[in-house]
C-alpha positions in Angstrom: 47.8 -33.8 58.3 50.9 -32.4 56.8 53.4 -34.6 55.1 55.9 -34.1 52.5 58.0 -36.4 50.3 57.8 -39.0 52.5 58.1 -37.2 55.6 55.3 -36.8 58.3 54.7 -33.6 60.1 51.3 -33.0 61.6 49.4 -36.3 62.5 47.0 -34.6 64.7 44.4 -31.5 65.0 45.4 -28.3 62.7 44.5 -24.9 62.9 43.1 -23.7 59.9 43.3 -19.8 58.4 42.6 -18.0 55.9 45.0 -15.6 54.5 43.5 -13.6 51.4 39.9 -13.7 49.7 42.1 -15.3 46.8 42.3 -18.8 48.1 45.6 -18.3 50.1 45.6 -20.0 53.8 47.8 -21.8 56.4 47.8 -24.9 58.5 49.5 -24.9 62.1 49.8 -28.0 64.4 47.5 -27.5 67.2 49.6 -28.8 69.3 51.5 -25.6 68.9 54.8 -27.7 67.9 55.6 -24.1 65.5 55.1 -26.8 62.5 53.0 -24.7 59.9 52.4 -24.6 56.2 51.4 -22.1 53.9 49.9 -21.8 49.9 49.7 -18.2 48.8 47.9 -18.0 45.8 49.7 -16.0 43.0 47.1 -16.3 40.2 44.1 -18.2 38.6 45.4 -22.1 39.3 48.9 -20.9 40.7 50.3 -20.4 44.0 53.5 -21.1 46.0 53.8 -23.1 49.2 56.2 -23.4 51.6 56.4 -24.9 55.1 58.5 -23.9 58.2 60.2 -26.8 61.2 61.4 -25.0 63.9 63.4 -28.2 64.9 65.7 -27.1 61.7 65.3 -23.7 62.0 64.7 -23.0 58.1 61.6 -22.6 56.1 61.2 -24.8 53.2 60.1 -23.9 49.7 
């Protein structure tokens, strides 16, 4: 599930991934609706997300 603010994104099955050996991974709608979300992690307890709707055509932050 993927929801921000109030907003619902993903409802259904996500594909799950790994990024780094630090924590760092992303989330992608199964349902291959380009809807994915990301949390790099930057240090002990820190980290920076951000999101990307190709309905709007921007990535969030």
């Amino acid at each position: 599930m993927l929801e921000i603010g109030e907003a619902h994104y993903i409802g259904s099955v996500c594909e799950f991934t790994r990024t780094d050996d630090k924590g760092s991974s992303r989330i992608a709608d199964a349902g291959h609706s380009g809807i994915e979300a990301e949390v790099k992690v930057t240090g002990a307890g820190q980290g920076i997300a951000s999101w990307t709707d190709p309905r709007s055509k921007t990535r969030q932050w």
